[in-house]
C-alpha positions in Angstrom: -14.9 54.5 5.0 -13.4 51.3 5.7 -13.4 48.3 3.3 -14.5 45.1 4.7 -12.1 42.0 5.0 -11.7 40.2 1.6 -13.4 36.1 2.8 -10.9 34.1 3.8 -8.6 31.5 1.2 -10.3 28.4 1.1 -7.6 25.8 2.2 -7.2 23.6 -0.9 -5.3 21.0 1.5 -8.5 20.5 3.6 -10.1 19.5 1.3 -11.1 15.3 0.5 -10.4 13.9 -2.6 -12.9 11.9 -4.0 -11.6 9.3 -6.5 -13.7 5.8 -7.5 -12.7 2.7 -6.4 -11.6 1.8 -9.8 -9.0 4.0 -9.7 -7.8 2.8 -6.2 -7.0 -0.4 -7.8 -5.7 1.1 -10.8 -3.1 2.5 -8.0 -2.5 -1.1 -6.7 -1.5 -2.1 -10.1 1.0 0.9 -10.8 2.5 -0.2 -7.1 2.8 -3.6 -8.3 4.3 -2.9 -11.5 6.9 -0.4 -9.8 7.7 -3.0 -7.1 8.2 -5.9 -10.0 10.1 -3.5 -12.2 12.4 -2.7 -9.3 12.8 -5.9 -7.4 14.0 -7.5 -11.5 17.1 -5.7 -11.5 16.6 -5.2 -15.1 18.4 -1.7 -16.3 19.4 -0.5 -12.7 16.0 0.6 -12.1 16.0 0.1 -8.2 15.2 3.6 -7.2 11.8 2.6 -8.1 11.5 0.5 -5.0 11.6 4.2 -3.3 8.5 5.4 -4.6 6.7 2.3 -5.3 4.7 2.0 -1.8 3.9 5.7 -2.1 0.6 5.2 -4.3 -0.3 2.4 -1.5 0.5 4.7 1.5 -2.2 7.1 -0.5 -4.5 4.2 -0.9 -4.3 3.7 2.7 -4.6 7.4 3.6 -8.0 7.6 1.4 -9.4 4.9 3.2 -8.6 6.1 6.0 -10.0 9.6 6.1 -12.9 8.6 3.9 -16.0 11.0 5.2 -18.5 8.2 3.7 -18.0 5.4 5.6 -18.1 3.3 2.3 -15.0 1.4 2.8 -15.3 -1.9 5.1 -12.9 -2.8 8.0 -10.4 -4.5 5.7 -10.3 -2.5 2.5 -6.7 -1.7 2.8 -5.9 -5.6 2.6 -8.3 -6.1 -0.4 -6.5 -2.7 -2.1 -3.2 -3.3 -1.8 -3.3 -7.5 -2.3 -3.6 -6.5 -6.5 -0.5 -4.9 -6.1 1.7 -7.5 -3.6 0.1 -10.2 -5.9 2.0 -8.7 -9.4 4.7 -8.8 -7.4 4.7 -12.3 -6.3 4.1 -13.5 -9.3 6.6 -11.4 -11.4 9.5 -12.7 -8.6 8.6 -15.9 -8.0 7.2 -17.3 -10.7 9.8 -19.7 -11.6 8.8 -21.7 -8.6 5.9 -22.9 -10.7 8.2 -24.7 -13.0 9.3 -26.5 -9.9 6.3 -27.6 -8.5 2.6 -26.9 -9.4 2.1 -25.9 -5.3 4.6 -23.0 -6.9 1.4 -21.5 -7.9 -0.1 -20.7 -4.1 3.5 -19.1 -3.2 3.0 -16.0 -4.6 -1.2 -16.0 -3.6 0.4 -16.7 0.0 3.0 -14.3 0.5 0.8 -11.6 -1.2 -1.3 -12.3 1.6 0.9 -12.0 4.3 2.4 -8.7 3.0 -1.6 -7.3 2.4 -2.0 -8.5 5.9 1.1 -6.4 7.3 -0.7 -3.4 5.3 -3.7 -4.0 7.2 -2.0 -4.0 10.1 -0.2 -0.7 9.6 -4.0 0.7 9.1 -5.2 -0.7 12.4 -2.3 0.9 14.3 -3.1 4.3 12.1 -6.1 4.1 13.6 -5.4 4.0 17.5 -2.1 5.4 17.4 -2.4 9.2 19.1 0.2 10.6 16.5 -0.7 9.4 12.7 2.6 10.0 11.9 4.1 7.8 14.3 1.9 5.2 12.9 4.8 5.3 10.2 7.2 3.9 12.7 4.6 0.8 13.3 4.6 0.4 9.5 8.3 -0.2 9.6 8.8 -2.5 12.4 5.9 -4.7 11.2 7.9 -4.7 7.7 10.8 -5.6 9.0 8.9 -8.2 11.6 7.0 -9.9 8.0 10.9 -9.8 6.5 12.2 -11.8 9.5 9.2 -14.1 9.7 9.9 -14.8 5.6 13.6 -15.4 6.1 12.9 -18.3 8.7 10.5 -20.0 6.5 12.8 -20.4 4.0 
């Protein structure tokens, strides 16, 4: 007599994640406190800057592949603009002390680099290779970097 087949291993990497929106924003924050950390220079802590747009890249992902359709159009911007915001502020807060139009700096450029986000989600989106979408990331980065440097 021969034994059936034992079922087959549920893949645990198929499976969604579920996780409140809450906690997607407690994500942002940790991002923004990495990226603030990193950016101060305080104790050599640099290496941060490595990891600290890993939590958004998640963010992103979730959004992405969410099965409910509960996320709108732009939900990466409103995510990840907690966690560029921290880090505006926590760099360029001495431009307050300067002027009191110091205070729309950071609001600004955490706009533009939530926007840059967003746009790395569009391209996610149409691009035929998600991974390449990486590549798009990247050049609009460096794109958002050049754009900063010649408004300066």
């Amino acid at each position: 007599m021969r034994k059936s087949a034992p079922p087959p291993k549920e893949n645990t990497y198929e499976k969604t994640i579920t996780m409140k929106k809450r906690n997607l924003i407690i994500l942002s924050v940790i991002t923004g406190l990495f990226m603030a950390v990193a950016w101060a220079g305080v104790m050599s802590l640099g290496f941060l800057m490595l990891v600290a747009f890993v939590p958004l890249l998640f963010i992103e992902d979730y959004i992405a592949n969410s099965k409910d359709k509960k996320f709108h159009s732009t939900a990466t911007f409103c995510y990840t603009y907690p966690a560029f915001l921290i880090f505006a502020f926590a760099n360029t807060y001495w431009i307050s002390n300067a002027s009191p139009i110091g205070y729309v700096v950071p609001i600004a450029e955490a706009a533009f680099m939530s926007i840059v986000f967003q746009l790395y989600s569009f391209s996610k989106k149409v691009a035929r290779q998600k991974q390449g979408a990486y590549f798009f990331f990247i050049i609009y980065w460096i794109a958002f970097e050049h754009i900063q440097f010649l408004w300066d």
